[in-house]
Structure formats: C-alpha cells, structure tokens
C-alpha positions as CSV (number, residue, x, y, z in Angstrom):
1,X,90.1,89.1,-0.7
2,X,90.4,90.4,-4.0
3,X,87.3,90.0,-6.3
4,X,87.4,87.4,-9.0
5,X,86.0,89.6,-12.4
6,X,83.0,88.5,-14.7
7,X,79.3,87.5,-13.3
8,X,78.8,86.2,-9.9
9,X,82.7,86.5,-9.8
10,X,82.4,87.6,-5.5
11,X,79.2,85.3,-5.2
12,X,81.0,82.3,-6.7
13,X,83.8,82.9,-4.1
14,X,82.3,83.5,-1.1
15,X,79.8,80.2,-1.8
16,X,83.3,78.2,-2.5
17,X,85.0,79.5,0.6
18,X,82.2,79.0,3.0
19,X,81.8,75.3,1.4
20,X,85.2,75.1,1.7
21,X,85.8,75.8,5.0
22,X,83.3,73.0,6.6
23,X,83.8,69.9,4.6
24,X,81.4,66.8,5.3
25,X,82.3,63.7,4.0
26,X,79.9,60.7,2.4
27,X,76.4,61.1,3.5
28,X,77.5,63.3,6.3
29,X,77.0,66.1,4.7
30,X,74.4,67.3,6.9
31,X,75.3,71.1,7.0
32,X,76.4,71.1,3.1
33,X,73.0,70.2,1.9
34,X,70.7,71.6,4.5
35,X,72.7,75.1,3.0
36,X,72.2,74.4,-0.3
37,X,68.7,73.6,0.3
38,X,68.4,77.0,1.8
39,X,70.1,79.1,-1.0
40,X,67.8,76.7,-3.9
41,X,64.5,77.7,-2.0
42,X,65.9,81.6,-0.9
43,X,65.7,81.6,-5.0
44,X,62.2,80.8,-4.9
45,X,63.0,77.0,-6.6
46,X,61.0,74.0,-6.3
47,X,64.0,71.7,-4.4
48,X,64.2,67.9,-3.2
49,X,65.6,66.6,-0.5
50,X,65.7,63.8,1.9
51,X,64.1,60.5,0.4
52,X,62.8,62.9,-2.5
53,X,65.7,63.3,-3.7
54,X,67.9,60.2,-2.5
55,X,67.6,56.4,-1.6
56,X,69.7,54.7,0.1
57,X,67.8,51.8,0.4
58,X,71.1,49.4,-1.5
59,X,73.4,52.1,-0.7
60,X,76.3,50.1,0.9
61,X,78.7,51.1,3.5
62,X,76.2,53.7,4.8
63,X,77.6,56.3,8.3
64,X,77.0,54.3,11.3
65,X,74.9,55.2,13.8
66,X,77.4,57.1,16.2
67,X,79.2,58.9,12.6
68,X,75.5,60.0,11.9
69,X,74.7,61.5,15.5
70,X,78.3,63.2,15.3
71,X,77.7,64.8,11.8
72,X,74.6,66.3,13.2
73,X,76.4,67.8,16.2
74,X,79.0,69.3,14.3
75,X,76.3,70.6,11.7
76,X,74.8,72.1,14.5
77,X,78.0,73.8,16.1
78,X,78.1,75.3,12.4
79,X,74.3,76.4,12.6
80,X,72.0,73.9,11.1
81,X,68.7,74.1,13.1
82,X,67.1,70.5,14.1
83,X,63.9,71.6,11.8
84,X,67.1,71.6,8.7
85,X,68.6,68.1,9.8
86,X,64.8,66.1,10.0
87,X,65.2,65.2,6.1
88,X,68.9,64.2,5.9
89,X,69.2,63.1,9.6
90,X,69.7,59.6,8.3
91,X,72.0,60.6,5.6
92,X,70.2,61.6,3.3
93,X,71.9,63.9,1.9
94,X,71.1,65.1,-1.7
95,X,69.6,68.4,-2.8
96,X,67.6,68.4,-6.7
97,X,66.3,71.4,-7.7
98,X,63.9,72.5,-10.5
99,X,64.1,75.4,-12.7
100,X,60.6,75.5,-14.8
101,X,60.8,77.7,-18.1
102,X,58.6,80.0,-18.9
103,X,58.4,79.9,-22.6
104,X,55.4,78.4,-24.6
105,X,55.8,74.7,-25.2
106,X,57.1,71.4,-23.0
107,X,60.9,71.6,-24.0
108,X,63.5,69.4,-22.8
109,X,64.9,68.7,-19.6
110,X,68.5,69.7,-18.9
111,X,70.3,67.8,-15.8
112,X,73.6,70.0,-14.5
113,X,75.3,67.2,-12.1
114,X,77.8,68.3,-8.9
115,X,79.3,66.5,-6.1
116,X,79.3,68.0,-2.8
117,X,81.6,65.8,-0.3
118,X,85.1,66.3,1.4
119,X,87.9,63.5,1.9
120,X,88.7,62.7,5.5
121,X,92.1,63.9,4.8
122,X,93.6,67.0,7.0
123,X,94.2,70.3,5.2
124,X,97.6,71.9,5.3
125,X,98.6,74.3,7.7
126,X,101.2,75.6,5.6
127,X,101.5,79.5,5.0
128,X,101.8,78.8,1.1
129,X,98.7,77.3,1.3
130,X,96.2,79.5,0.5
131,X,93.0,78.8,2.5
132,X,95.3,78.5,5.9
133,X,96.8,81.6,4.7
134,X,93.8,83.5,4.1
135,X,91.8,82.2,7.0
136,X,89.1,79.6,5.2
137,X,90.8,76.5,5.9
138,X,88.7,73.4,7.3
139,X,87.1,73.8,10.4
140,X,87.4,70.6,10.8
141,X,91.0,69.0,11.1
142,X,90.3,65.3,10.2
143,X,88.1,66.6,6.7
144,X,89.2,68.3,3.3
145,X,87.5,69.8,0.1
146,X,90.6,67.9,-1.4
147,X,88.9,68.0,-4.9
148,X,87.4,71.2,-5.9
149,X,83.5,69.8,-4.8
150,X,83.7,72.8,-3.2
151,X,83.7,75.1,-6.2
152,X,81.8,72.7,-7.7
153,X,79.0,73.6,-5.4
154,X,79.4,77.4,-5.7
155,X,79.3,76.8,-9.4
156,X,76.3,75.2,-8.9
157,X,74.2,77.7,-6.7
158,X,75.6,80.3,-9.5
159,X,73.6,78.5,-12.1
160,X,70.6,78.2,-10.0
161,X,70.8,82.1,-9.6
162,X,71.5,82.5,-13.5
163,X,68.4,80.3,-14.4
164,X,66.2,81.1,-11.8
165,X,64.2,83.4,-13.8
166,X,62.7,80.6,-16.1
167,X,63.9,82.7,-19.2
168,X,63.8,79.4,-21.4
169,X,61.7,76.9,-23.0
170,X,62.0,73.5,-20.4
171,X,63.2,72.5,-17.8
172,X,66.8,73.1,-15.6
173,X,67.6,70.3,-13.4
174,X,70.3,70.8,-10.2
175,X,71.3,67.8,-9.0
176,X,73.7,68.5,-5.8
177,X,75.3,64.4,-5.0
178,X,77.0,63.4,-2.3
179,X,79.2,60.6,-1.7
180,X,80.9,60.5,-5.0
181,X,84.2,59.4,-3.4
182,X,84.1,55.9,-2.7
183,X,81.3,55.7,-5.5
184,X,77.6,55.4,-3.8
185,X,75.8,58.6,-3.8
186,X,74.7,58.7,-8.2
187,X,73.5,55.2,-7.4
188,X,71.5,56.1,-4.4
189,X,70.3,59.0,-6.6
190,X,69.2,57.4,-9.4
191,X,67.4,54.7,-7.7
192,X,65.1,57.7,-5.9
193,X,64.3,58.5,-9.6
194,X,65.9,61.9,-10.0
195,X,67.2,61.5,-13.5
196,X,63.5,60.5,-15.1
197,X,62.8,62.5,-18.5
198,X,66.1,64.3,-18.5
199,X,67.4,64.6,-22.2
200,X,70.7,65.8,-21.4
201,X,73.2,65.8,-18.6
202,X,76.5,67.7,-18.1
203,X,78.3,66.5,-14.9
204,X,81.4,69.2,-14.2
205,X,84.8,68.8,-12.7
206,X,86.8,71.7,-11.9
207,X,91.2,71.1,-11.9
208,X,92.1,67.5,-13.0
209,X,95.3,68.9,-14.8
210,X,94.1,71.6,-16.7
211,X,95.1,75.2,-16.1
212,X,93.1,78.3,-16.0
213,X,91.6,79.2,-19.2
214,X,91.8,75.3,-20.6
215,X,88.3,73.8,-21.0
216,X,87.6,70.2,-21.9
217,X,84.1,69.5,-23.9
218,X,84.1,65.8,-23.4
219,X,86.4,63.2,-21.3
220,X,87.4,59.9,-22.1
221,X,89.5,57.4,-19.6
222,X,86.9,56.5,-17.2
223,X,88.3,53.8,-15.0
224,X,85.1,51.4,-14.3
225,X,85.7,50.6,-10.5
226,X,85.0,48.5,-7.2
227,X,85.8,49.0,-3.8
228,X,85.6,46.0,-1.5
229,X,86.0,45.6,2.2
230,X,87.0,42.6,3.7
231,X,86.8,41.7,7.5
232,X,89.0,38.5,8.5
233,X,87.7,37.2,11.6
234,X,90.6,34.8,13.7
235,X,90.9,34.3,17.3
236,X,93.0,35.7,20.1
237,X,95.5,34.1,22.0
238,X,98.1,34.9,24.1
239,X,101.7,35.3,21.3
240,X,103.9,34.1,23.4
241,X,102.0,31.2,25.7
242,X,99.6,30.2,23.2
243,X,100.4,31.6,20.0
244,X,99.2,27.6,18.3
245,X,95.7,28.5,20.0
246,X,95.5,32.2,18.0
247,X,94.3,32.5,14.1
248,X,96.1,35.6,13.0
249,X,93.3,37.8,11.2
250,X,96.7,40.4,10.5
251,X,98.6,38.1,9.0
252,X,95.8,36.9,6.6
253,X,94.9,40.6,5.9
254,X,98.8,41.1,5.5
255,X,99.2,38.0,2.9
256,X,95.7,39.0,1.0
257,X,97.7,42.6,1.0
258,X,100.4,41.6,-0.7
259,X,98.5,38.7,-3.0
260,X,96.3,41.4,-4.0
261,X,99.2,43.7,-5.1
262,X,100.3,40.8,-7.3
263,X,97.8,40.6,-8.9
264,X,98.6,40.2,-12.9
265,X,97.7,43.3,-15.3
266,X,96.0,42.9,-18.5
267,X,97.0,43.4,-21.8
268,X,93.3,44.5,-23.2
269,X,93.0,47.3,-20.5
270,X,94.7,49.4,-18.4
271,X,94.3,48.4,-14.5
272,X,94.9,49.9,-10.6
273,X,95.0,47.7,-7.3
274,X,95.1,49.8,-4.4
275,X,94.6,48.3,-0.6
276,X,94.3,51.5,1.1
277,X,93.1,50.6,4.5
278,X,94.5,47.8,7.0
279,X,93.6,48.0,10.4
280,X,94.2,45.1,13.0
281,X,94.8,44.1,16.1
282,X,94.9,45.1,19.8
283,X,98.6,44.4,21.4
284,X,101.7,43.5,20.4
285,X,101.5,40.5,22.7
286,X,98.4,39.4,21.5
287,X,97.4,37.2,18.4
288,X,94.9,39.6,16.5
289,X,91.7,38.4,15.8
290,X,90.1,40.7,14.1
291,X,91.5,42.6,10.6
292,X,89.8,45.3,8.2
293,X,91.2,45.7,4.9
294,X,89.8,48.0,2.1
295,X,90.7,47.8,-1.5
296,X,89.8,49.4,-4.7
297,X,90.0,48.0,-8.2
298,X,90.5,50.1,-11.5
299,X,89.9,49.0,-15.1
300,X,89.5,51.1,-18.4
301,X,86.9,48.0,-19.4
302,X,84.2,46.9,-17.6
303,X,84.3,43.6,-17.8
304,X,88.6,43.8,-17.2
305,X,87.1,45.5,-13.9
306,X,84.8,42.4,-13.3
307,X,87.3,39.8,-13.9
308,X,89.8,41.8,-11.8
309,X,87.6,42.1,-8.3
310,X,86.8,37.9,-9.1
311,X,90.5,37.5,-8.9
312,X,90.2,39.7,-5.5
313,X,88.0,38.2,-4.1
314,X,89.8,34.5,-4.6
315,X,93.2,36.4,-2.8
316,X,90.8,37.0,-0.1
317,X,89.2,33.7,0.5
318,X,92.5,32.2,0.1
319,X,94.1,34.3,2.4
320,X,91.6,33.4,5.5
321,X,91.4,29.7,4.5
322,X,95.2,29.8,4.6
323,X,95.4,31.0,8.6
324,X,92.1,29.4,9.2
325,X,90.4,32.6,9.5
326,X,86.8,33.7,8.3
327,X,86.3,36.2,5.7
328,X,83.8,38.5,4.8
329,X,84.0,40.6,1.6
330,X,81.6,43.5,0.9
331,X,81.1,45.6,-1.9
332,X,81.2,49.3,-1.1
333,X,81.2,51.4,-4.1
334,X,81.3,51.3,-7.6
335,X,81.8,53.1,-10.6
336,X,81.7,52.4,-14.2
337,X,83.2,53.6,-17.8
338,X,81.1,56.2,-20.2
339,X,81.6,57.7,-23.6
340,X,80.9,60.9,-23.7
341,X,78.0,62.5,-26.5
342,X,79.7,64.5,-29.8
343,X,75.9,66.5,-29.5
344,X,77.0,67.6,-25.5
345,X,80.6,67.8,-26.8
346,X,79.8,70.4,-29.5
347,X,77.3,72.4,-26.9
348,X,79.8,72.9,-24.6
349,X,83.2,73.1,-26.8
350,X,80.9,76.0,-28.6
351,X,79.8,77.6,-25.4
352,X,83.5,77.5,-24.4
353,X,84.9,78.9,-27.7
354,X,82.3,82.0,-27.7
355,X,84.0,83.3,-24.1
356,X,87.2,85.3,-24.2
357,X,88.5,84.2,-21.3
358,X,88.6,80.5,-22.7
359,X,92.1,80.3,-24.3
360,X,91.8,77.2,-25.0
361,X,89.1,74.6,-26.2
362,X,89.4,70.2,-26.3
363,X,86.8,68.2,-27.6
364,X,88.6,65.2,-25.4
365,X,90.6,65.3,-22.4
366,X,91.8,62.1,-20.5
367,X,90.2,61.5,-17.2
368,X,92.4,58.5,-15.7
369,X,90.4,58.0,-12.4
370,X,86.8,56.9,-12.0
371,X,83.9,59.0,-10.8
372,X,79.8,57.8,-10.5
373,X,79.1,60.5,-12.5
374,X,79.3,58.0,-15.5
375,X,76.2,55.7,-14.2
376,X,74.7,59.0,-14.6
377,X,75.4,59.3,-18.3
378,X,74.6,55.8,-19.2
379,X,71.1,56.2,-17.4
380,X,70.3,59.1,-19.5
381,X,72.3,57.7,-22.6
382,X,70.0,54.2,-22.1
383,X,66.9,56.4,-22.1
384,X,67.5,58.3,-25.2
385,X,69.1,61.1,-24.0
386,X,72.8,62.5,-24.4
387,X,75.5,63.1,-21.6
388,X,79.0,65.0,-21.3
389,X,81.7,64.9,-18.8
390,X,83.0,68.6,-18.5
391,X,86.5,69.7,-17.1
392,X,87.3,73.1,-16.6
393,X,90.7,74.3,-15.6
394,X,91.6,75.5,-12.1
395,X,95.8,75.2,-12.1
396,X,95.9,73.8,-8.8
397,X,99.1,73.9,-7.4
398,X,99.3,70.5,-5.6
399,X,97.7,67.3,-6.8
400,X,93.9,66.1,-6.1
401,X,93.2,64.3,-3.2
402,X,96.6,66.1,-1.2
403,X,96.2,68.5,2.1
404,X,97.6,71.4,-0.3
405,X,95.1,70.9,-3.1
406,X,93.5,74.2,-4.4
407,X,92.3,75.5,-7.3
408,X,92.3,79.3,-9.2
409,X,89.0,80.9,-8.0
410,X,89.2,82.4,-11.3
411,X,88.0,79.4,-12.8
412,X,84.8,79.7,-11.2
413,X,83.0,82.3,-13.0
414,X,84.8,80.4,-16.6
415,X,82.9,76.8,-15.3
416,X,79.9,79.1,-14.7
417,X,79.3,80.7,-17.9
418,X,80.3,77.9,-19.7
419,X,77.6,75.5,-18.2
420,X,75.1,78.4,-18.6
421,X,75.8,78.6,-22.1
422,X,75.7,75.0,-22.9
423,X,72.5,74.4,-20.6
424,X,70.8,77.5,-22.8
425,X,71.7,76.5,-25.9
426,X,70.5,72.6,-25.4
427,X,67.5,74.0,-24.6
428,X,67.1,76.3,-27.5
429,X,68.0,73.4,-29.9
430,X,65.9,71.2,-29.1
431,X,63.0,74.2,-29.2
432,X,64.2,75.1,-32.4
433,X,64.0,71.6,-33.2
C-alpha cells in the first residue's frame, strides 16, 4: 500500500481499511463502536457510550433479538471482548467524545458529526475493485461500507488525534452515529442529549459526485424523508382446493406496490417513491397469508413529504381492505430538510481555500438524497447555534450505495485538514469575539 501524503495520511488509511473491511449495519455496530471507543480513550478523551451517548427508547425498527445476539458473535470472531460489548449489547451503539480546551475562558462548543454504519449489500469481488484487489474487502459477505462511513470514521479518529491536545479555547465535540441509513440513529442521539450547548455543527460526507480536490462548504437539496413498513396479514388456503377460503396478503402487497408507484408528483416540490422490499409467501400452491412491504418517500418540502406518506398510507389501507386483508403500517425512519449556515459556509469554504491541495472551492453543492444529519442542524439551528453540511470529494469510481463503490484515499487527509481548520477557526472567532 502506497502511503497517502500530508498529516495522518498512513493513519487515515489504515483506520479506513480496517473500518472498511468489517462493516456493521444499523445498531449492529457492535465491533465499529466498541473500536472507536478504544482509539477515543487510547487518546486519553473523556468518551460516551451506551445510553450516555444514545437512546433508543422511540427508536423504531430496532435489531431483533436473534440480529443482536448475531452482531455480538461476529464482533467477537473480530475481537471485541464481552467487557467491550456490556454498553452497546442492546444496540447501543454510539460513541461522543470530548475534547476540553485548555485556554483561559469558557469558549464555544464545536460538534464534528460522522456516521459509522454499512449497507447490507455484498461487496464486489471484482479484481478492478480495489479493496478485493488489495485484500481489505468485507469480511462479511452479506455487509458493505457502500458510502464512504468508513472514511468518514477514520476522518474522525484523525481529528480526535489532531485536537487531543486541548490547544484551543472550548470545547471539541465527536459525535460517531450509527444508523444513519434508514434514518434513526441522529434521532436516538439527540434524544440522549448529546447535542446540548453546542454552538456549531459540521456533519461531513466524503464522495457524493465530487472529485478529488473539489470541496463543498455548504449543501442544499435535502430530500425530507419517511420510511414505512407495512405488514398485510391474510389467510392461507389451499390455491387450488380452496383458493375462495385464502386472503392473498401478496396480492395486496403487490396492488399497494404498484398504487404506490402511482402515486401523483407535485408541482411545488420535487418527489421519490421507492418500495424496496416485498417479501411474501410460503409455496406456490399456497394462498400467502402473510406480506412485508417497505417503502420510502422523498420530498424537497417537508410538508410535500407529509402529504406524500398520507397518500401512502391510504394506498395501503386500501390495498388490504380491497383483498380483505389486515394492515399494519409502521414508521421506520425519518429524515428531514435543512439550510445550511453562510457563518459555517464561510469557515469551511475559507479553511478549504487556504490548503493547496483544494483545487477547487463551492459555497453550495446539491445533495439530492436525505440524510438525519439535517435534524442535527435544525436542533443546533433552533438553539441558537449554526450548522453546515460538508462534502469533500473522493472520485469514486462506481455510484454510492453499489458493491463497487470506493472512494480516493487521498481525500482523506483533504476532509481532515479541512474540518480541523474550520473547527479551529470557529473556535477562535467566537474567542476573539
């Protein structure tokens, strides 16, 4: 492996490969966090974890109890201890550390926000594809770090290294999320308290069509969303005996499939329907009487995104009552719009313009996808505070959320020095100030 040049540039890469190579998906990520932990205290850091640092107390769609018992084997098989696993065992899986200045006076505090979960999607095995070529692939074949949380984790421990030394007036706060796909884990966060007295927030996202040396300051484009899952509940019969006895949960799901994909756009916002799970039945001879179907919704308003899961959720109901079949229709994740701050958008786009390898700068760069980050920013927004939504460049060479996603390691040490920078000179501002 060839070193990637500038500060921490080996660090950075070994932390993203390691990450990279056992991927844990929402609130699973037993081993991720339980290793993050470690490196945040190995720096001598005050660090959170377990109910200190998450609730999951409204969190819906949480692991089962058998997905929970196999996260902690496989955590084990990759060297978690049973003493590591006692705070997260219940999937509790967020890590917040701490970094107290040492300069005179109370300063602000400064929240740096990064997601640590994998998709349950399985990683190429193509030559071409750089981690199976270079031997840090998945370890596990069903999971993927399909969206650069990998680096966004090494970026993260870099900071914590960088800042560890207190050489500032305030505070430095790490907040290490899980579960941001599917939309749970800033929620869960933010009801355990971690974003109290933070006056500014920068939540990073390495790739999203930028290349190498490209840095967006501020993001517009949120898509507010909700993810639903409905469970049709029918009864089995016999399809060829019987089949007037049967109530076809499949044929509900599939009619609520289609009726959900009709679903009109709007002409005051930009919208997405996706059904991206159906699941159903037992034999092709039997009448299924069970069906899962999970959806997510996409709007570039709020309340378009509101009006739009009402609308779904009528499709639903009126695909059971159609086939006589019972339907239950659970929220599992949300996420919502945000505006990003011009005060965080000039910190950053000037911390990016003062590095030479930054060739190039935006103040605004269009997100078009949804992430929880953005309840994030509008809790530290409501509270006075300011928030950004950075993107640094990686020039991945297959889309996000594909088994041959990747990213340009050498983006790591840019997204690091341009997040130190910004974090140092918030701080120094507001001293100043």
């Amino acid at each position: 492996m060839a070193d990637v040049p500038g500060r921490g540039g080996r660090y950075l890469v070994d932390k993203r490969r390691l990450f990279h190579a056992h991927p844990e998906t929402a609130f699973t990520e037993f081993w991720t966090v339980t290793t993050i932990a470690a490196e945040l205290r190995r720096l001598g850091l005050r660090t959170l974890t377990g109910l200190d640092a998450i609730d999951l107390s409204r969190a819906p769609a949480l692991p089962v109890q058998a997905e929970l018992d196999a996260a902690a084997e496989r955590a084990r098989a990759w060297g978690a201890t049973d003493a590591d696993l006692v705070p997260v065992r219940e999937g509790h899986t967020a890590a917040v550390a701490d970094i107290e200045g040492t300069g005179k006076g109370t300063g602000p505090t400064v929240a740096v926000r990064v997601d640590i979960d994998a998709l349950p999607l399985a990683e190429s095995a193509d030559p071409r594809h750089r981690p199976a070529r270079e031997g840090f692939a998945s370890a596990d074949p069903a999971t993927m770090h399909a969206c650069g949380h990998d680096g966004h984790i090494a970026v993260g421990l870099e900071l914590a290294r960088r800042l560890s030394s207190g050489d500032f007036t305030g505070r430095v706060r790490l907040l290490f999320q899980p579960a941001e796909e599917g939309g749970r884990g800033a929620r869960a966060m933010l009801d355990a308290g971690v974003l109290e007295g933070v006056d500014r927030l920068y939540a990073l996202h390495l790739g999203l069509g930028l290349p190498v040396g490209e840095v967006a300051a501020g993001t517009h484009g949120f898509f507010a969303n909700a993810k639903l899952r409905a469970v049709f509940t029918g009864r089995q019969s016999h399809a060829a005996a019987a089949p007037e006895e049967g109530r076809n949960a499949l044929l509900a799901a599939a009619q609520a499939t289609v009726g959900l994909h009709a679903l009109p756009r709007f002409a005051t916002a930009d919208t997405r329907v996706n059904v991206g799970v159906l699941r159903a039945g037992t034999a092709p001879n039997i009448v299924a009487g069970r069906a899962e179907l999970a959806l997510e919704l996409r709007a570039s308003e709020g309340d378009v995104c509101d009006e739009l899961e009402r609308r779904a959720r009528t499709v639903l109901d009126a695909a059971g009552a159609a086939g006589e079949v019972e339907v239950r229709i659970d929220r599992i994740g949300a996420a919502t719009t945000a505006v990003c701050d011009p005060a965080a958008v000039r910190a950053v786009a000037g911390a990016a313009r003062s590095l030479p390898a930054v060739t190039s700068v935006h103040d605004d760069h269009r997100f078009g996808a949804s992430d929880d980050a953005t309840l994030m920013m509008r809790e530290v927004q409501a509270h006075g505070g300011t928030a950004t939504y950075v993107v640094v460049g990686a020039s991945s060479p297959a889309p996000h959320h594909s088994p041959g996603f990747d990213i340009d390691e050498s983006c790591l040490g840019m997204a690091a020095d341009v997040l130190e920078r910004a974090v140092r000179d918030a701080l120094r501002d507001k001293e100043d100030a």
